[in-house]
C-alpha positions as MATLAB code, in Angstrom:
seq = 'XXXXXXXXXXXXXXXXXXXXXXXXXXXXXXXXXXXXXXXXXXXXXXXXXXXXXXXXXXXXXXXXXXXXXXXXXXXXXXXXXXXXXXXXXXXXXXXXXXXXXXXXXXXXXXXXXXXXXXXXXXXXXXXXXXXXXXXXXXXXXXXXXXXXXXXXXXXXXXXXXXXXXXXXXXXXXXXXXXXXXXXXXXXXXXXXXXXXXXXXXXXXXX';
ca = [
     -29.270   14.904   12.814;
     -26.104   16.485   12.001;
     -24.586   16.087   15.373;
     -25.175   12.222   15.160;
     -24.125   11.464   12.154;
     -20.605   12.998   13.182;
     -20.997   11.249   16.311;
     -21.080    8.040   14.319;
     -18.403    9.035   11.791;
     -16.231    9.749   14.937;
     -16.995    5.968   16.188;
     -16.395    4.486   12.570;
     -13.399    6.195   13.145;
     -12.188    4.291   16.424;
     -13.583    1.172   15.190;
     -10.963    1.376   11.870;
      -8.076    2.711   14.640;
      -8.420    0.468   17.269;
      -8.752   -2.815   14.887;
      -5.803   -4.920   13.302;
      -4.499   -8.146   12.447;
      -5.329  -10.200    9.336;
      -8.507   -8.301    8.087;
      -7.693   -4.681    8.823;
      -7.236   -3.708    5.281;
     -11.226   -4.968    4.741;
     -11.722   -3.217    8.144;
     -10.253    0.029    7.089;
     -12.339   -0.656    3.542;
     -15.985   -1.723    5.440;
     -15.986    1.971    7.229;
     -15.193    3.630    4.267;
     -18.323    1.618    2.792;
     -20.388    3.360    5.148;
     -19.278    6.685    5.322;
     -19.446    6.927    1.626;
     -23.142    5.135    1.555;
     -24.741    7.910    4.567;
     -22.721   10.485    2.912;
     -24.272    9.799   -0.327;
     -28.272    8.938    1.636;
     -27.932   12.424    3.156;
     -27.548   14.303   -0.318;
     -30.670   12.498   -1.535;
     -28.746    9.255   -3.150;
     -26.801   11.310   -5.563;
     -23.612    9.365   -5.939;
     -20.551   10.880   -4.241;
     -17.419   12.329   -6.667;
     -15.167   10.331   -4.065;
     -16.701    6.650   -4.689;
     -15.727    3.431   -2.931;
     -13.021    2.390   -5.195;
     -11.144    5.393   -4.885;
     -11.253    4.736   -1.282;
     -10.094    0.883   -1.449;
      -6.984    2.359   -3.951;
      -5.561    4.851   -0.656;
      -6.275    2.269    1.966;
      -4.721   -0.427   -0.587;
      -1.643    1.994   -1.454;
      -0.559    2.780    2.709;
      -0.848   -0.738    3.140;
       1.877   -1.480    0.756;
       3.694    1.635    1.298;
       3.383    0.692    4.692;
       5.032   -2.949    3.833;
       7.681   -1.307    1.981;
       9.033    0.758    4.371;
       9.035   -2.085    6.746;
      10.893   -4.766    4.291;
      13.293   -2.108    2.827;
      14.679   -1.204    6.071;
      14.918   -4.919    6.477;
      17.252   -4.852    3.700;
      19.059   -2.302    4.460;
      20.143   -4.171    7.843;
      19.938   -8.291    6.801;
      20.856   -7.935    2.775;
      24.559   -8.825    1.853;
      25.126   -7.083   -1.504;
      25.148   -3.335   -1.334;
      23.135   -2.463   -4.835;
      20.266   -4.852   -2.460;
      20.367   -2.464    0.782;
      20.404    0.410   -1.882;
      17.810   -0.906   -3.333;
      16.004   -1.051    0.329;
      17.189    2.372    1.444;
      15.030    3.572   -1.606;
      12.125    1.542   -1.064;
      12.386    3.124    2.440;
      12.463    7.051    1.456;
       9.887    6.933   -1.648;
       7.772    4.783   -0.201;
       7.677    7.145    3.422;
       7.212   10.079    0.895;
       4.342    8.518   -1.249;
       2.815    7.467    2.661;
       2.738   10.850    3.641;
       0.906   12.139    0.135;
      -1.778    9.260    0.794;
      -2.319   10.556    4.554;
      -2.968   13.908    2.770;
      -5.458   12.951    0.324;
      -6.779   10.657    3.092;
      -6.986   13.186    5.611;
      -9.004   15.725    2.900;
     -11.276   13.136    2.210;
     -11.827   12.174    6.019;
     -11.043    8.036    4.486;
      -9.828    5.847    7.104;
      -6.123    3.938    6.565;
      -5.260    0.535    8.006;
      -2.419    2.182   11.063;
      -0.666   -1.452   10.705;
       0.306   -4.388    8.697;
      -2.356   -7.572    8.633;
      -0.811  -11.159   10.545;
      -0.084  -12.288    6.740;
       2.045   -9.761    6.182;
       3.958   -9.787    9.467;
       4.523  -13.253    8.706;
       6.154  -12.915    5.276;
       8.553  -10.290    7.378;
       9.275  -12.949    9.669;
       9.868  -15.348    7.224;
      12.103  -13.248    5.444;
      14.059  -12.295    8.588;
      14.812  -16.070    8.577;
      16.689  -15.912    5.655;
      20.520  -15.384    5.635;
      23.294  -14.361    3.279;
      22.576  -14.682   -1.055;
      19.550  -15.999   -0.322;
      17.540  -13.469    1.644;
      19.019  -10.899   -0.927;
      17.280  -13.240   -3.798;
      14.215  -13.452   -2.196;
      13.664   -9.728   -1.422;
      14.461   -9.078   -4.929;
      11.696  -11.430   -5.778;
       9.099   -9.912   -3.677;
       9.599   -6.487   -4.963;
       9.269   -7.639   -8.735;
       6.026   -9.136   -7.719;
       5.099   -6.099   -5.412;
       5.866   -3.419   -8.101;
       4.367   -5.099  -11.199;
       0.910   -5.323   -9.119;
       1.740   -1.695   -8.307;
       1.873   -0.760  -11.382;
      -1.284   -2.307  -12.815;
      -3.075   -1.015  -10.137;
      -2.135    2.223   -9.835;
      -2.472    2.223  -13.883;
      -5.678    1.520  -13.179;
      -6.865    4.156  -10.849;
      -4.971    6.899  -13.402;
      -7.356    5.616  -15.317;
     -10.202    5.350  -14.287;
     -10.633    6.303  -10.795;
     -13.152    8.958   -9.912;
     -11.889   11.560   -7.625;
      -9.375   13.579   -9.732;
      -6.923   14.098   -6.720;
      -6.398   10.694   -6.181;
      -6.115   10.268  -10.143;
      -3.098   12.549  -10.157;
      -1.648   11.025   -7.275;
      -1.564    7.108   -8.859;
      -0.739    8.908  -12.696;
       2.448   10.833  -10.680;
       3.532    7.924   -8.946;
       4.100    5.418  -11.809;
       7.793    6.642  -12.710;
       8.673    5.705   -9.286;
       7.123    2.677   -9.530;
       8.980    1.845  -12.527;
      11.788    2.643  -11.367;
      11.778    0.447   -8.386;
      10.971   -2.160  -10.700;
      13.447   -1.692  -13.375;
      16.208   -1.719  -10.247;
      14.601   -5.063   -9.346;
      14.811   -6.796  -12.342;
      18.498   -5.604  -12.865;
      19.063   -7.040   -9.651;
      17.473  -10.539  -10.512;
      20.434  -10.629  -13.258;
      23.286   -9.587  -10.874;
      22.125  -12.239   -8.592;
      21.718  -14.607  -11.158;
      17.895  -15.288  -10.388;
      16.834  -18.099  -13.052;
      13.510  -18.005  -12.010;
      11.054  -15.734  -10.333;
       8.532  -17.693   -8.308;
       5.161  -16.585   -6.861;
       4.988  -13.532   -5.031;
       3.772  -13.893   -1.340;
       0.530  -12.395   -1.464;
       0.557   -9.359    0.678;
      -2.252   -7.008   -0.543;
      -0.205   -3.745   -2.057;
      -2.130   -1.997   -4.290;
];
């Protein structure tokens, strides 16, 4: 019995790996679902320490680390003012470092990670790529106040209240760097002379 139900964690496993596009963050989240539900069947239906949300949080937080790394290096090479591809050089390095803690935790947990960004995302990078000059750098600006502030709530949140005490830490130790990526975006919506802040584009990052 043992045997197969690694044999079936193994093919949950290739399932979440070999899958992308638009829905691989619910992918990633659906064979999470069911490791975490036979897990919890094969000690009797006593509820796991590491529960589903804590699971949705770290596949939730790569895929916006993951679209951080991607847009800040996009910065760093279409953005025209310098504190904007500084800005995107440090999106790049803390969000690579905070990617590598979630792999960790993911790793010791044996929860599966979306290994690339969904269609809507790759779209708002093209979009973006189609912007020139002032107003690419205002419209990155804008997408990492909205990104951050739904960071912050989120990762707030699991602090909070999430169950698993490593991943707990992790969120609670990552909110100064949050803040601080948003605090350098909102100084940069003044330099730029940004009136107005309009929707973010909807990228799932927390």
């Amino acid at each position: 019995m043992k045997k197969l139900f690694l044999s079936g964690m193994g093919l949950l496993f290739l399932l979440a790996a070999c899958t992308g596009g638009s829905d691989n963050v619910k992918k990633a989240e659906d064979a999470n679902a069911a490791r975490i539900d036979s897990t919890t069947k094969a000690h009797g239906g006593n509820a796991m320490a590491f529960s589903k949300s804590d699971a949705d949080f770290l596949v939730k937080a790569a895929n916006g680390a993951m679209m951080e790394e991607d847009l800040g290096r996009l910065a760093e090479s279409h953005a025209t003012n310098r504190r904007v591809k500084r800005l995107g050089a440090m999106m790049v390095k803390d969000h690579a470092e905070g990617m590598q803690k979630i792999r960790q935790i993911a790793d010791h947990r044996h929860i599966v990670l979306p290994d690339s960004l969904s269609t809507h995302q790759e779209k708002e990078i093209t979009d973006l790529k189609k912007k020139k000059g002032g107003s690419f750098d205002k419209a990155y600006v804008q997408m990492m106040v909205h990104d951050h502030k739904d960071d912050i709530d989120a990762f707030q949140k699991q602090a909070g209240q999430g169950s698993d005490s490593v991943t707990r830490v992790f969120a609670s130790s990552s909110l100064q760097m949050l803040h601080r990526h948003l605090d350098s975006a909102n100084n940069l919506v003044t330099v730029l002379g940004i009136n107005h802040v309009s929707a973010g584009p909807g990228y799932p990052t927390h």
